[in-house]
Backbone as XML, in Angstrom:
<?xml version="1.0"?>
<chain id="A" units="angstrom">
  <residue number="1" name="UNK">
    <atom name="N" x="48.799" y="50.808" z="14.225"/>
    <atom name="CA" x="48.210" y="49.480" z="14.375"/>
    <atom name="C" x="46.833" y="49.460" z="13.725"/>
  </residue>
  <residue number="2" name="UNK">
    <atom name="N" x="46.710" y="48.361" z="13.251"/>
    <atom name="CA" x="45.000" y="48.544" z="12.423"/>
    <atom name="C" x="44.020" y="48.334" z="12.842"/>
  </residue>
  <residue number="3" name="UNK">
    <atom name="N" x="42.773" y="48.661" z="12.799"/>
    <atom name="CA" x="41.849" y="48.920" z="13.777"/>
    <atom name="C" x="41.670" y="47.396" z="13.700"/>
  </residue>
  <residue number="4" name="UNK">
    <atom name="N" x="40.728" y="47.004" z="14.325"/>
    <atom name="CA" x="39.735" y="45.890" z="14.316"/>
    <atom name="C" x="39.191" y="45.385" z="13.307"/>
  </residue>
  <residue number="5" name="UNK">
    <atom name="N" x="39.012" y="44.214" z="12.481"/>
    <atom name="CA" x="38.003" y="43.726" z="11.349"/>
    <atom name="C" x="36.672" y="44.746" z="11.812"/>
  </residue>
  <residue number="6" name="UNK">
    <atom name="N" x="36.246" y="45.422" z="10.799"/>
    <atom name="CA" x="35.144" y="46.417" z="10.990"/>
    <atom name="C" x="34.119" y="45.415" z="10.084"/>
  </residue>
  <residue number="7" name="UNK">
    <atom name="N" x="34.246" y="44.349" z="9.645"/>
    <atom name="CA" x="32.948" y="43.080" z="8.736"/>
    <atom name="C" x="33.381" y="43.721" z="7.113"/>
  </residue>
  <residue number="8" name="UNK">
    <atom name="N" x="34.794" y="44.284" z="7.400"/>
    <atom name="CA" x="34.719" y="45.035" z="5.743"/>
    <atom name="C" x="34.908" y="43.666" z="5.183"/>
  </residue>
  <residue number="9" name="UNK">
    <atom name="N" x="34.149" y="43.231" z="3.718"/>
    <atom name="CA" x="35.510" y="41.949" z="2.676"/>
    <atom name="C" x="34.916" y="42.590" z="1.479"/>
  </residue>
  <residue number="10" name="UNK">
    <atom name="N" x="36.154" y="42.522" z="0.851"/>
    <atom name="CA" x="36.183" y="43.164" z="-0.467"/>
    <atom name="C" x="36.374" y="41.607" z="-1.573"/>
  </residue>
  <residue number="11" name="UNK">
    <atom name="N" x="35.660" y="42.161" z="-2.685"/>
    <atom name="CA" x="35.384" y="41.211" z="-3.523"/>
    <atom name="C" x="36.358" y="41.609" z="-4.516"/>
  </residue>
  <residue number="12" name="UNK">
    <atom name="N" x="36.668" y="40.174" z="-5.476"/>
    <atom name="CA" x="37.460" y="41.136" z="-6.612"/>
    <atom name="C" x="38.706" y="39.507" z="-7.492"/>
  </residue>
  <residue number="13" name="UNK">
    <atom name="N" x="38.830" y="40.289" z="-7.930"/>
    <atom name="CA" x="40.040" y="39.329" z="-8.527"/>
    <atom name="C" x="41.592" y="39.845" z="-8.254"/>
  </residue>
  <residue number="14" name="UNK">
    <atom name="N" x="42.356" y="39.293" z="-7.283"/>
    <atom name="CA" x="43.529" y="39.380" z="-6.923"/>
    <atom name="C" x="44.451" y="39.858" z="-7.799"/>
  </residue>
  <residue number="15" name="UNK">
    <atom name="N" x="44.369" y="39.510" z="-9.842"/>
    <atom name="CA" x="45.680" y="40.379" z="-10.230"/>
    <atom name="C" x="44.910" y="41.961" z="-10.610"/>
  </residue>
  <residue number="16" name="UNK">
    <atom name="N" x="44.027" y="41.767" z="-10.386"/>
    <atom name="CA" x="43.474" y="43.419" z="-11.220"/>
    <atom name="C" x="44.056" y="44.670" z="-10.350"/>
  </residue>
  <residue number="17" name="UNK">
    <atom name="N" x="43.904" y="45.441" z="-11.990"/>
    <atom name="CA" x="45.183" y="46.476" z="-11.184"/>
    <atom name="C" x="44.189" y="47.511" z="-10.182"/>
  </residue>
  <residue number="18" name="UNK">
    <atom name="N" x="42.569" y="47.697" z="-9.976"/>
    <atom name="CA" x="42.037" y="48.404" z="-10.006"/>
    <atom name="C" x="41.909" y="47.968" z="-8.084"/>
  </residue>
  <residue number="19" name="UNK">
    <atom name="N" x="42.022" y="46.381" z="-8.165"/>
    <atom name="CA" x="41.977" y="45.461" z="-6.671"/>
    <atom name="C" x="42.889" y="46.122" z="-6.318"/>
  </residue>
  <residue number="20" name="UNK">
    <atom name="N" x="44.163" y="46.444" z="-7.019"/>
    <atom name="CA" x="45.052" y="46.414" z="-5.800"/>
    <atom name="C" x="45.603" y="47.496" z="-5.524"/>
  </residue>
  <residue number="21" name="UNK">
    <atom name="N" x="44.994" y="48.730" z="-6.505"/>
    <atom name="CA" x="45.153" y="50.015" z="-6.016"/>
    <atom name="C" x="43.852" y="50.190" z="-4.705"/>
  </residue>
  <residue number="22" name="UNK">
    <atom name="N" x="42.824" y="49.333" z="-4.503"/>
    <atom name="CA" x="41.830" y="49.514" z="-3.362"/>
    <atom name="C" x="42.634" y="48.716" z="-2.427"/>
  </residue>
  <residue number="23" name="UNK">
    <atom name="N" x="43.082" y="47.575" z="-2.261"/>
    <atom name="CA" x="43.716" y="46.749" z="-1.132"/>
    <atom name="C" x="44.558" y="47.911" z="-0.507"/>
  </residue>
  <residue number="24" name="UNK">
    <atom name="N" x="45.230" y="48.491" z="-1.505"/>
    <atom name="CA" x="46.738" y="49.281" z="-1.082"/>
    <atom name="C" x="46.328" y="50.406" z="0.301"/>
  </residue>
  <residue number="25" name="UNK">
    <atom name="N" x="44.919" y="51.332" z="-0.844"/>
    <atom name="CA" x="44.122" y="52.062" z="-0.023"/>
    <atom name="C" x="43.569" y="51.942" z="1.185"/>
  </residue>
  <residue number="26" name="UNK">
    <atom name="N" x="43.263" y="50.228" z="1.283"/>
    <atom name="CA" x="42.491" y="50.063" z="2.485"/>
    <atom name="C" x="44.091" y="49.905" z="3.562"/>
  </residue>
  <residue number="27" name="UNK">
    <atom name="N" x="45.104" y="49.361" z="2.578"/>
    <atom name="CA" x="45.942" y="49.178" z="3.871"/>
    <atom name="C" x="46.681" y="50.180" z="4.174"/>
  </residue>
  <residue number="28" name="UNK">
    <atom name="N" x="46.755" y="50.979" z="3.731"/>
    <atom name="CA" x="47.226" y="52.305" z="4.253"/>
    <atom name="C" x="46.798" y="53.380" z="5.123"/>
  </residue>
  <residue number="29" name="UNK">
    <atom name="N" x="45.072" y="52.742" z="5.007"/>
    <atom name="CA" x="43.945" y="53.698" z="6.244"/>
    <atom name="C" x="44.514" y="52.783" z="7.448"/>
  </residue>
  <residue number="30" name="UNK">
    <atom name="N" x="45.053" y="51.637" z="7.440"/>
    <atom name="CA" x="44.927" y="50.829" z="8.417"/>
    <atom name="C" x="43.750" y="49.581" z="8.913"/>
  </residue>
  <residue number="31" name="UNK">
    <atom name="N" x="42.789" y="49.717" z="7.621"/>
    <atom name="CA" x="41.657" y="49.184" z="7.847"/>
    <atom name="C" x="41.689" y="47.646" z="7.763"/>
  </residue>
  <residue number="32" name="UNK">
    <atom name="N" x="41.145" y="46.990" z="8.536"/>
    <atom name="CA" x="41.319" y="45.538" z="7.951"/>
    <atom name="C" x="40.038" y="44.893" z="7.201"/>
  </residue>
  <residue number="33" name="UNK">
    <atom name="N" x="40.667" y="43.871" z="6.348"/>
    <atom name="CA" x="39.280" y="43.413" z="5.578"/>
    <atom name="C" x="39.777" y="41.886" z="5.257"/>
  </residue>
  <residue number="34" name="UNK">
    <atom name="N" x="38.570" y="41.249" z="4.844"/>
    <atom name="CA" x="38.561" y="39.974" z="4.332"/>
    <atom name="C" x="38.962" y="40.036" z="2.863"/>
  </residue>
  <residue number="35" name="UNK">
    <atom name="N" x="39.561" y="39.635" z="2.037"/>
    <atom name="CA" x="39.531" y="39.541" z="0.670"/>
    <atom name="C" x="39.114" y="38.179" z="0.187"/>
  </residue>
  <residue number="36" name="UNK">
    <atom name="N" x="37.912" y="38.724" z="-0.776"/>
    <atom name="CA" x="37.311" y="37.026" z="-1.179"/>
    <atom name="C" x="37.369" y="36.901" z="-2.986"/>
  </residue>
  <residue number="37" name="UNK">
    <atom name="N" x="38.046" y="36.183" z="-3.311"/>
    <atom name="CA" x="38.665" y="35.927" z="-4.836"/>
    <atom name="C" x="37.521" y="35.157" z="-5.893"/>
  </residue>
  <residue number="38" name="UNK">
    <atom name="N" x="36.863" y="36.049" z="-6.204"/>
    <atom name="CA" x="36.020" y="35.469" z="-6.659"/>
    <atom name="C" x="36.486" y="35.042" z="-8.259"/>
  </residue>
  <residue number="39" name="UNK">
    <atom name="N" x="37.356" y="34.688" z="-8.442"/>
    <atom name="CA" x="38.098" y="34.428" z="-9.875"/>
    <atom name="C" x="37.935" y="32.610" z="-9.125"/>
  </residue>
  <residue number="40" name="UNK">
    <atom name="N" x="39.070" y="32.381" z="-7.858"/>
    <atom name="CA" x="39.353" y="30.997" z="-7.283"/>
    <atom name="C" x="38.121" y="30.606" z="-6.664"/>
  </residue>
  <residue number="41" name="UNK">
    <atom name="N" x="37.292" y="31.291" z="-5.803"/>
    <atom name="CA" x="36.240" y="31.138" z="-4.627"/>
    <atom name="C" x="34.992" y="30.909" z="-5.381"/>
  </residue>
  <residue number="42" name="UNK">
    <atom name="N" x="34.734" y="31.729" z="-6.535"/>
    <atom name="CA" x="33.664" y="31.546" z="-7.031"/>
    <atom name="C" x="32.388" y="32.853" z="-6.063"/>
  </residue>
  <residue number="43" name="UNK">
    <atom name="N" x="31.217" y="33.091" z="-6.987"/>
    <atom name="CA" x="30.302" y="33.693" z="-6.441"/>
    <atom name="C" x="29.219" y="33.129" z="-6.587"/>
  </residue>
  <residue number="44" name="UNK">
    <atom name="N" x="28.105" y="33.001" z="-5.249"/>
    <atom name="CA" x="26.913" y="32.826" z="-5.570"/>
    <atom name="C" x="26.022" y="33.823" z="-6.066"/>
  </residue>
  <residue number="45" name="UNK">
    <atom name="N" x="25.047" y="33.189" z="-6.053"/>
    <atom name="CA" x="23.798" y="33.741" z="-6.815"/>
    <atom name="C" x="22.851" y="35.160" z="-6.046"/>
  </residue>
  <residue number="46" name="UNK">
    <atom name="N" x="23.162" y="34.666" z="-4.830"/>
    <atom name="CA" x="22.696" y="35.464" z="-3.982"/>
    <atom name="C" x="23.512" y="37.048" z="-3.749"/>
  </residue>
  <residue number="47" name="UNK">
    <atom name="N" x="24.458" y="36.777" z="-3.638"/>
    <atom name="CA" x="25.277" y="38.112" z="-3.852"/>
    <atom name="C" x="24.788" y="38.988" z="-5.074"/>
  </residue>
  <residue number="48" name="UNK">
    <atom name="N" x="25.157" y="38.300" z="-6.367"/>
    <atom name="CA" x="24.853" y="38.517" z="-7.073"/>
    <atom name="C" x="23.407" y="39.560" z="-7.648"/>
  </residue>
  <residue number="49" name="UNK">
    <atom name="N" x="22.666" y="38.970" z="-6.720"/>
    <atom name="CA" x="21.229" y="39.286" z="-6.733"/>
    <atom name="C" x="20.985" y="40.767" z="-5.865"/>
  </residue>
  <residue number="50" name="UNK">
    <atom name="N" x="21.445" y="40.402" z="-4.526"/>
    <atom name="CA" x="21.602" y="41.457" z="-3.711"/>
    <atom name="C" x="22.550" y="43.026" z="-4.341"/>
  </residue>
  <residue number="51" name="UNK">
    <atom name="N" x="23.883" y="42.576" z="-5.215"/>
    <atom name="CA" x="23.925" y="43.912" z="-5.704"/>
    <atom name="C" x="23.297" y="44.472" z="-6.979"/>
  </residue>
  <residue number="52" name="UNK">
    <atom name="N" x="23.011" y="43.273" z="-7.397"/>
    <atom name="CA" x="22.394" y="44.052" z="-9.061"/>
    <atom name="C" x="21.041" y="44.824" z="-8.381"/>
  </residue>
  <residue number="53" name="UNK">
    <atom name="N" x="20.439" y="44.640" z="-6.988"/>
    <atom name="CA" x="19.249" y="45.009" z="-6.783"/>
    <atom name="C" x="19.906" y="46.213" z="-5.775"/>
  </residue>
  <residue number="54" name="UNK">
    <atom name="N" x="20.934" y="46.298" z="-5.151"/>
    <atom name="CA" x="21.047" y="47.725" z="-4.692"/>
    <atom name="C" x="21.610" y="48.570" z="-5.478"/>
  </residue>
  <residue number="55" name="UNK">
    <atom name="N" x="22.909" y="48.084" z="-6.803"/>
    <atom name="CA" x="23.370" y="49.285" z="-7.826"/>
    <atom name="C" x="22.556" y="48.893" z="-9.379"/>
  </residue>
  <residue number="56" name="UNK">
    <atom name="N" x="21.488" y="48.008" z="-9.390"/>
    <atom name="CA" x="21.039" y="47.720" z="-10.827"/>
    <atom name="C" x="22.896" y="46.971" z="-11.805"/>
  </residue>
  <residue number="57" name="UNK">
    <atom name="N" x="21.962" y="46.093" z="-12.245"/>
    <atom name="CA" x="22.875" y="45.018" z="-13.317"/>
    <atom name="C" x="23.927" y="45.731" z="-14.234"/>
  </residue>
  <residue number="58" name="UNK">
    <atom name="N" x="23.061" y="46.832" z="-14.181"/>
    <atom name="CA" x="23.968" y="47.894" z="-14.962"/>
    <atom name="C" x="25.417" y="48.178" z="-14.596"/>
  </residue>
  <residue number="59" name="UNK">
    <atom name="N" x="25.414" y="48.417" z="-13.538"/>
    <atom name="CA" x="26.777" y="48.734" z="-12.969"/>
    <atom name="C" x="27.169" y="47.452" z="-12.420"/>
  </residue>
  <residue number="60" name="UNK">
    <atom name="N" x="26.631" y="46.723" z="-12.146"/>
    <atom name="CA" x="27.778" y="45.165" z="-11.712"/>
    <atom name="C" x="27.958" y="44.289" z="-13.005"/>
  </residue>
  <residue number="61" name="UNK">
    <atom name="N" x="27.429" y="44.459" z="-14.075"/>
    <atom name="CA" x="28.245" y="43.948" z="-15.168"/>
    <atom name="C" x="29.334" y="45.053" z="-15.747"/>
  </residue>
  <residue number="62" name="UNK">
    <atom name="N" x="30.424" y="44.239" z="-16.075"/>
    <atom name="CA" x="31.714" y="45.290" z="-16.566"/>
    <atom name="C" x="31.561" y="44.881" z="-17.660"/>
  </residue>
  <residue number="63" name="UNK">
    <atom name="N" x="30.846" y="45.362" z="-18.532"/>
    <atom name="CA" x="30.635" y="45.095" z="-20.270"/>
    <atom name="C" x="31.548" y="45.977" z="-20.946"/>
  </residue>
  <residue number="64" name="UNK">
    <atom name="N" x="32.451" y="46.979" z="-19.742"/>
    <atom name="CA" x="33.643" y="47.115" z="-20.654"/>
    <atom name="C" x="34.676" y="46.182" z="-20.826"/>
  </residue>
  <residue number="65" name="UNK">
    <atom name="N" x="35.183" y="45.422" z="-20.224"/>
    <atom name="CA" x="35.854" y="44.184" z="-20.071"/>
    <atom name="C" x="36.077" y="43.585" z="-21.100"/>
  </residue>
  <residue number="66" name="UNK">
    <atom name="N" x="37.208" y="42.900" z="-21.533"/>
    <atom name="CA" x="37.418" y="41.906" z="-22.489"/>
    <atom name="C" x="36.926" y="40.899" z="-22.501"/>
  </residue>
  <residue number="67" name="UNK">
    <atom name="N" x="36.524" y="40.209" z="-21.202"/>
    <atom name="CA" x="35.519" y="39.134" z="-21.274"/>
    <atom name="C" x="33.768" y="38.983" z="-21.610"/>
  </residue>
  <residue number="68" name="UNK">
    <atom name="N" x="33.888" y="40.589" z="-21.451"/>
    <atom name="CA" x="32.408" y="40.752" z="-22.096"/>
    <atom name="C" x="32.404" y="40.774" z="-23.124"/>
  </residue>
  <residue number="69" name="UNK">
    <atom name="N" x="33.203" y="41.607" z="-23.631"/>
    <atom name="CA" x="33.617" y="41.640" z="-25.122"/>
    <atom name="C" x="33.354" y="40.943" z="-26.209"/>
  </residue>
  <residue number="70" name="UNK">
    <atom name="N" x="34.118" y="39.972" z="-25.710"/>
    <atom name="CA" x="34.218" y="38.259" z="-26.392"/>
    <atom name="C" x="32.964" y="37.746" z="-26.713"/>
  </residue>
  <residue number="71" name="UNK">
    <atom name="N" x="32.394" y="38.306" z="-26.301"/>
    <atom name="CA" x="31.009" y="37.400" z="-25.913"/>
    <atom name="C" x="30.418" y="37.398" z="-27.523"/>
  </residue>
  <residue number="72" name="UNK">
    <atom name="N" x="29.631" y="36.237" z="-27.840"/>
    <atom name="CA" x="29.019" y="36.996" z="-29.110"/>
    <atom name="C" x="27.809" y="37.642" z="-28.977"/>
  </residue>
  <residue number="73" name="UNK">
    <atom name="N" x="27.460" y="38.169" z="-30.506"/>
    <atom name="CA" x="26.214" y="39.109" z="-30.049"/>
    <atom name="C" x="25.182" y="38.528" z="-29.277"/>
  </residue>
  <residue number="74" name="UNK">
    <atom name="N" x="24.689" y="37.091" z="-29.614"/>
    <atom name="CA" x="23.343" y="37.009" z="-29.136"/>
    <atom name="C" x="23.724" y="36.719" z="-27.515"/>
  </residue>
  <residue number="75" name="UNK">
    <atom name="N" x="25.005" y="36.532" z="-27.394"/>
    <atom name="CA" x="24.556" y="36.865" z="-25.671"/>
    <atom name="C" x="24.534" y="37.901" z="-24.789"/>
  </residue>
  <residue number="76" name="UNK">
    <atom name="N" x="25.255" y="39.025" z="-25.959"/>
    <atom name="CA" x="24.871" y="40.285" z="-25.620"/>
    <atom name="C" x="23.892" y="40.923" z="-25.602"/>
  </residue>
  <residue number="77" name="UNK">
    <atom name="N" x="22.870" y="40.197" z="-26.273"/>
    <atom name="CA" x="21.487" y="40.969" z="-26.910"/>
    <atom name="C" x="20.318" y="40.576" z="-25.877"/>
  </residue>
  <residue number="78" name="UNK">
    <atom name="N" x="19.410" y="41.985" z="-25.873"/>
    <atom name="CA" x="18.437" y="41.606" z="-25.059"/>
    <atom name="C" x="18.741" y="41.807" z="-23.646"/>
  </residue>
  <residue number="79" name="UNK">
    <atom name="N" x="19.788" y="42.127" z="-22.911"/>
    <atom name="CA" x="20.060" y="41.825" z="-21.373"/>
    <atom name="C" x="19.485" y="42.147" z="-20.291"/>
  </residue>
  <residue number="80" name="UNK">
    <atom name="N" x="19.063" y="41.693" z="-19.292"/>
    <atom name="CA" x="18.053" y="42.087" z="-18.570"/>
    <atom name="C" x="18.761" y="41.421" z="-17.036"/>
  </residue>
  <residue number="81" name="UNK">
    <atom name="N" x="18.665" y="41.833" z="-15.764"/>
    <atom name="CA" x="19.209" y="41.657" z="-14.701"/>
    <atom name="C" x="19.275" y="39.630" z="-14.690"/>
  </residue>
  <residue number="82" name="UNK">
    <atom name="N" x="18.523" y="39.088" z="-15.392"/>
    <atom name="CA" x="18.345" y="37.297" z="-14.975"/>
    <atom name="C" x="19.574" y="36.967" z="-15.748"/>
  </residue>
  <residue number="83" name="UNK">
    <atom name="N" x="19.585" y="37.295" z="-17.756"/>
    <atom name="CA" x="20.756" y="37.027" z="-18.072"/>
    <atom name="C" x="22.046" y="37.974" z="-17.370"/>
  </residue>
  <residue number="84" name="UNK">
    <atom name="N" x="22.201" y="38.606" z="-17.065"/>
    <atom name="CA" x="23.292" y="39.737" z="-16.561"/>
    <atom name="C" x="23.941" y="38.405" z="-15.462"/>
  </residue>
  <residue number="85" name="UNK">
    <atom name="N" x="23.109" y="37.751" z="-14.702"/>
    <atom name="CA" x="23.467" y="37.307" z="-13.265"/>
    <atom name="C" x="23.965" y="35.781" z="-14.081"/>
  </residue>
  <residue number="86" name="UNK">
    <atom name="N" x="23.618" y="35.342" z="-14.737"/>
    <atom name="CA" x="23.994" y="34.269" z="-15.516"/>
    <atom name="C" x="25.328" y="34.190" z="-15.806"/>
  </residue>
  <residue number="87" name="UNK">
    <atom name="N" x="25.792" y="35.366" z="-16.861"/>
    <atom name="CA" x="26.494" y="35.805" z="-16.857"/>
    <atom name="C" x="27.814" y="35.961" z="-16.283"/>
  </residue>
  <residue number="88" name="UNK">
    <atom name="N" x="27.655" y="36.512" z="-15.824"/>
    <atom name="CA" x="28.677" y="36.717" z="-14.234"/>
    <atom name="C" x="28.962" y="35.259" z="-13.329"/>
  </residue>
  <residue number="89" name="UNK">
    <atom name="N" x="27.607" y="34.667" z="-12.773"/>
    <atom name="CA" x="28.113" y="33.724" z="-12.527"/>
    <atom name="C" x="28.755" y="33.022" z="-13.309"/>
  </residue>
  <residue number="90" name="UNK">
    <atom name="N" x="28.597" y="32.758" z="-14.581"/>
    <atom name="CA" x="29.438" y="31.686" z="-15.284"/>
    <atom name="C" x="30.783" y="32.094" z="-15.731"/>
  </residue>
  <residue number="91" name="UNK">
    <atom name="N" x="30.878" y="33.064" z="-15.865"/>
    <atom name="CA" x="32.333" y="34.026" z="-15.918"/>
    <atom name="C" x="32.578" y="34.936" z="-15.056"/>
  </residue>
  <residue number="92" name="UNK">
    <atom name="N" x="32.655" y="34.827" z="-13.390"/>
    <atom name="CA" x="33.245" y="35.914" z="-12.731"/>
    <atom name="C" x="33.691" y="37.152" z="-12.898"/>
  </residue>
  <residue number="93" name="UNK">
    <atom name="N" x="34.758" y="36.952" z="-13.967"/>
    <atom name="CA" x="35.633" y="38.448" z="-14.351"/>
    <atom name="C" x="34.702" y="38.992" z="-15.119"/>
  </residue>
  <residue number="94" name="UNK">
    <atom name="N" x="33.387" y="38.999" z="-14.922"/>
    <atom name="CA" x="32.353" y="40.176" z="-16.184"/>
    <atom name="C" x="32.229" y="40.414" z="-14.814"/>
  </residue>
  <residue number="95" name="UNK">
    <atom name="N" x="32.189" y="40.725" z="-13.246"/>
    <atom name="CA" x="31.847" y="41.174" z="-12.128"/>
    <atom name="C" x="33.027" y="42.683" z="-12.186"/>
  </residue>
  <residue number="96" name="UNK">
    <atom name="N" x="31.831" y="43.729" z="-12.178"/>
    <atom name="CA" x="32.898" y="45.190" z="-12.058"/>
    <atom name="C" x="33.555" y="44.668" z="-10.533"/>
  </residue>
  <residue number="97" name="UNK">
    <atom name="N" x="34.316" y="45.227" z="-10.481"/>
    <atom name="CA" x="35.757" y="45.246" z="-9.402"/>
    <atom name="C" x="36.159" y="46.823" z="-8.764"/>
  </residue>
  <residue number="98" name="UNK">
    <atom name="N" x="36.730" y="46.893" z="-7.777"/>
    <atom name="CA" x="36.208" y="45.713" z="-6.719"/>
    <atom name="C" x="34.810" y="46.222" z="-6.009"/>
  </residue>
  <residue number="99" name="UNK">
    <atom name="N" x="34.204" y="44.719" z="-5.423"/>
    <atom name="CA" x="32.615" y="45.137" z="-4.415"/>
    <atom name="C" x="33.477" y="45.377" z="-2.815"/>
  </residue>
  <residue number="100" name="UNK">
    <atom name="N" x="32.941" y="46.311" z="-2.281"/>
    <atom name="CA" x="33.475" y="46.007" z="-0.955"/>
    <atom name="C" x="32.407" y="46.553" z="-0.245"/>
  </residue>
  <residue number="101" name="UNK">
    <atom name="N" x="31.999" y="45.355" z="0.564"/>
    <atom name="CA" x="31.120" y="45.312" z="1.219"/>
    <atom name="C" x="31.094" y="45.843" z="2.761"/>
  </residue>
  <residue number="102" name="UNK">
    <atom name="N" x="30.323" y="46.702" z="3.134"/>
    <atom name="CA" x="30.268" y="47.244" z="4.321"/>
    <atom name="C" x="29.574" y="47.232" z="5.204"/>
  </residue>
  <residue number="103" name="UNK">
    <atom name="N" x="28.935" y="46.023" z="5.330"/>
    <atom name="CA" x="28.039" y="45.517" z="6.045"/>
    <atom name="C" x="26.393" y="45.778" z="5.609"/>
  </residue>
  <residue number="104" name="UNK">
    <atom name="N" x="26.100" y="47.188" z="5.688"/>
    <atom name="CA" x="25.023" y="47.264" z="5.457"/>
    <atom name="C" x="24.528" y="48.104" z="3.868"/>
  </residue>
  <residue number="105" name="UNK">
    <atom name="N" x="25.561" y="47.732" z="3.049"/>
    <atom name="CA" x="25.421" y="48.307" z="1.800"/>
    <atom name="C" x="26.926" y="47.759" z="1.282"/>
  </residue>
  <residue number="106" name="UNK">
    <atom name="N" x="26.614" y="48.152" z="0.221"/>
    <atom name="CA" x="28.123" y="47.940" z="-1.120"/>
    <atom name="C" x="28.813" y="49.103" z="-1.682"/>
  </residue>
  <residue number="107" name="UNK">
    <atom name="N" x="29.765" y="49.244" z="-1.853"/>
    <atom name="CA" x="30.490" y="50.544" z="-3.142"/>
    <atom name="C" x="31.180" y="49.520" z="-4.118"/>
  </residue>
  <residue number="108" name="UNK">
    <atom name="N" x="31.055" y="49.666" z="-5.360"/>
    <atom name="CA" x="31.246" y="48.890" z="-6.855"/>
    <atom name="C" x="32.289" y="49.635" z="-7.233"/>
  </residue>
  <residue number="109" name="UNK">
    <atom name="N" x="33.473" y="49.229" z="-7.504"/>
    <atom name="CA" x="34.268" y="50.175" z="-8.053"/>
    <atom name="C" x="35.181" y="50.969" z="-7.309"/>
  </residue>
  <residue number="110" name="UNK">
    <atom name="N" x="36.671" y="51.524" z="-7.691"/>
    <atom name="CA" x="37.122" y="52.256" z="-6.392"/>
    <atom name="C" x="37.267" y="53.108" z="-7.013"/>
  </residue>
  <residue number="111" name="UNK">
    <atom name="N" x="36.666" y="54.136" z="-5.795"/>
    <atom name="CA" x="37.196" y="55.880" z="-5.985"/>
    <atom name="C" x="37.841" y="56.163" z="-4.892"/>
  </residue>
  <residue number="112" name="UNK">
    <atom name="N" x="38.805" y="56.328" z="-4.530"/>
    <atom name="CA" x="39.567" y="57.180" z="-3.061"/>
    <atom name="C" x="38.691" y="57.595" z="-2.219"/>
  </residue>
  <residue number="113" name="UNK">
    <atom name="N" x="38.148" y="58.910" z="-2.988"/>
    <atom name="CA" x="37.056" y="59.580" z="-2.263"/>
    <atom name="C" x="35.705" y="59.530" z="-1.921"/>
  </residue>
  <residue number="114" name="UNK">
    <atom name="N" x="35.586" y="58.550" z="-2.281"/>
    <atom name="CA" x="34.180" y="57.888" z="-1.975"/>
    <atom name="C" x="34.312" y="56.820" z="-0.775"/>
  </residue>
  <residue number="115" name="UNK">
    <atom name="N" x="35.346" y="55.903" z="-1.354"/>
    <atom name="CA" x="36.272" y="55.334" z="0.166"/>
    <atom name="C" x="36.046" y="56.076" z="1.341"/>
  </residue>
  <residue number="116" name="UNK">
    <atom name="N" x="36.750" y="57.223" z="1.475"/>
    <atom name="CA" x="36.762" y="57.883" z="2.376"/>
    <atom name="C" x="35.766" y="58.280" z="3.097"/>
  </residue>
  <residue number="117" name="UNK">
    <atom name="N" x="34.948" y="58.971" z="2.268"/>
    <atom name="CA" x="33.789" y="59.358" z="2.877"/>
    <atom name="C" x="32.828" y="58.448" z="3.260"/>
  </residue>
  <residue number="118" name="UNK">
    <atom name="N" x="32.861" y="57.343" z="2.477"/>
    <atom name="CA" x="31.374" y="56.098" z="3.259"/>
    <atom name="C" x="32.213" y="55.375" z="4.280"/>
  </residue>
  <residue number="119" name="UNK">
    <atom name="N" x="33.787" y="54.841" z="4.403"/>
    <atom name="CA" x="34.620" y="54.584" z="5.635"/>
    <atom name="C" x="34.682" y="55.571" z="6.776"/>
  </residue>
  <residue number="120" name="UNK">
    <atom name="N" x="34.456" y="56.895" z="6.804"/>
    <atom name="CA" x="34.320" y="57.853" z="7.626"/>
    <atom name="C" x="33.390" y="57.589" z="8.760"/>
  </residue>
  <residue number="121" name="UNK">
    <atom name="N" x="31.858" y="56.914" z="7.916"/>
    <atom name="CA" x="30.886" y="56.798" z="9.074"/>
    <atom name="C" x="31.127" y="55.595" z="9.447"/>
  </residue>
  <residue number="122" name="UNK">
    <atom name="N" x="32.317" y="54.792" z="9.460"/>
    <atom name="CA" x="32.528" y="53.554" z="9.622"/>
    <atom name="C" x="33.413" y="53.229" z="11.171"/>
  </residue>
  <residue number="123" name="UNK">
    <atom name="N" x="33.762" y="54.213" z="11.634"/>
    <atom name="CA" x="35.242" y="54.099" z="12.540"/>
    <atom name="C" x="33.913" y="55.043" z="13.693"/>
  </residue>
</chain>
């Protein structure tokens, strides 16, 4: 049986394959979480702000992405955390995948084992 909503919600875009190897993960610990679609839901600014300032812009833009990609140079050029957040807000899917939020901090990205170990002090 799965524990209790522990305030986990994971951010992300519902077809990515990277979401749903973490959904799978979380549902197989048994853990429950909110999933918030930020492709349909949209993200504010504030989120936004809050992780580029706990993992730096660096890692919450996915400038490997095809949608970054696309981009032309001059909006690639120059980037600095204000355009980065611009960015993202105006195109979601430049947001690395998935955020899952743990109340009192974030993990960007899924690793199993990193899962594990920051969910560990969680239960």
């Amino acid at each position: 049986m799965p524990h209790p909503t522990q305030g986990l919600r994971l951010y992300g875009i519902k077809a990515c394959d990277t979401m749903k190897k973490a959904r799978t993960w979380l549902d197989q610990q048994g853990l429950s979480y909110d999933f918030h679609d930020y492709k349909s839901a949209g993200i504010d600014r504030a989120h936004l702000e809050a992780w580029c300032d706990e993992h730096g812009w660096q890692t919450v833009l996915n400038r490997a992405g095809t949608t970054f990609r696309k981009l032309d140079d001059a909006q690639k050029a120059d980037l600095d955390q204000a355009k980065a957040i611009e960015l993202m807000l105006a195109q979601p899917s430049m947001i690395k995948r998935p955020v899952l939020d743990l109340g009192d901090r974030t993990l960007i990205g899924f690793k199993p084992d990193v899962y594990a170990a920051e969910l560990a002090t969680k239960n």
